[in-house]
C-alpha positions in Angstrom: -5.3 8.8 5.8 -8.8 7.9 5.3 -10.5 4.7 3.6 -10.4 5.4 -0.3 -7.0 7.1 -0.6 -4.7 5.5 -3.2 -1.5 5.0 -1.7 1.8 3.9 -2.4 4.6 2.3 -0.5 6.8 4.6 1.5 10.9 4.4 1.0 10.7 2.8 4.3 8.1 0.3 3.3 9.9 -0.8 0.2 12.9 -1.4 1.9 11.4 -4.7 3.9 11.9 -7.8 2.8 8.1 -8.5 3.2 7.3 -6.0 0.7 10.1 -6.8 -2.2 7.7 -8.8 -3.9 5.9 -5.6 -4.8 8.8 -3.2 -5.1 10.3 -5.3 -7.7 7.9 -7.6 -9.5 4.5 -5.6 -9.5 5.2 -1.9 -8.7 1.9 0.2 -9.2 -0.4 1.7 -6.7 -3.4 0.0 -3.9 -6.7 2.0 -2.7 -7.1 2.1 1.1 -10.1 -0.5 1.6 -10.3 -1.0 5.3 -8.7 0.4 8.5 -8.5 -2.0 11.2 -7.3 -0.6 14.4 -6.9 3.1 14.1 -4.2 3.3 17.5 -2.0 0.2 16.2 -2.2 1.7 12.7 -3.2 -1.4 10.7 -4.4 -0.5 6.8 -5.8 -3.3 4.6 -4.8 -2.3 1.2 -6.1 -3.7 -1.9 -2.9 -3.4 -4.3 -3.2 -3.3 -8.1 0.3 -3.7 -10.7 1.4 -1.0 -13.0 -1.0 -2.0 -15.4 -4.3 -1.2 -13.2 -5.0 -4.9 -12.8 -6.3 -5.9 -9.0 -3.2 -7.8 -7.6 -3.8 -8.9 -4.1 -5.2 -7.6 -0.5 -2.6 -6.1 1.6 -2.2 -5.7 5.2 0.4 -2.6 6.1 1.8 -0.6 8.7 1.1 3.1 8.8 4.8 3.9 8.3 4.7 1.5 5.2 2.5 3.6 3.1 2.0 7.2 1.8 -0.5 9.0 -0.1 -0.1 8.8 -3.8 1.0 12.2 -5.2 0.3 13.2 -9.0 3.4 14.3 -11.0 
């Protein structure tokens, strides 16, 4: 992954209780803004809701995201 990407969370991401606040209350999508440490894996996400409206910033786990595919 590379800074820019929109992501979204992984099945294994959305299962952690750290998370549930997006998986059930705002859904939607984040753009990879910021890696930190490229061998720990540490992404800063900026997430937006379903609706396209900036929610929060985001720190994640590699194995918490995935790319965003198009239907």
């Amino acid at each position: 992954m590379k800074v820019g990407d929109l992501v979204v969370l992984s099945a294994r991401g959305a299962k952690l209780n750290k998370n549930m606040n997006i998986t059930h209350y705002h859904g939607g999508y984040g753009l990879l803004a910021h890696i930190i440490d490229t061998e720990a894996m540490c992404y800063v996400v900026h997430w937006f809701d379903k609706n396209g409206e900036y929610w929060r910033r985001k720190y994640f786990d590699r194995f918490e995201i995935k790319k965003f595919k198009k239907k």
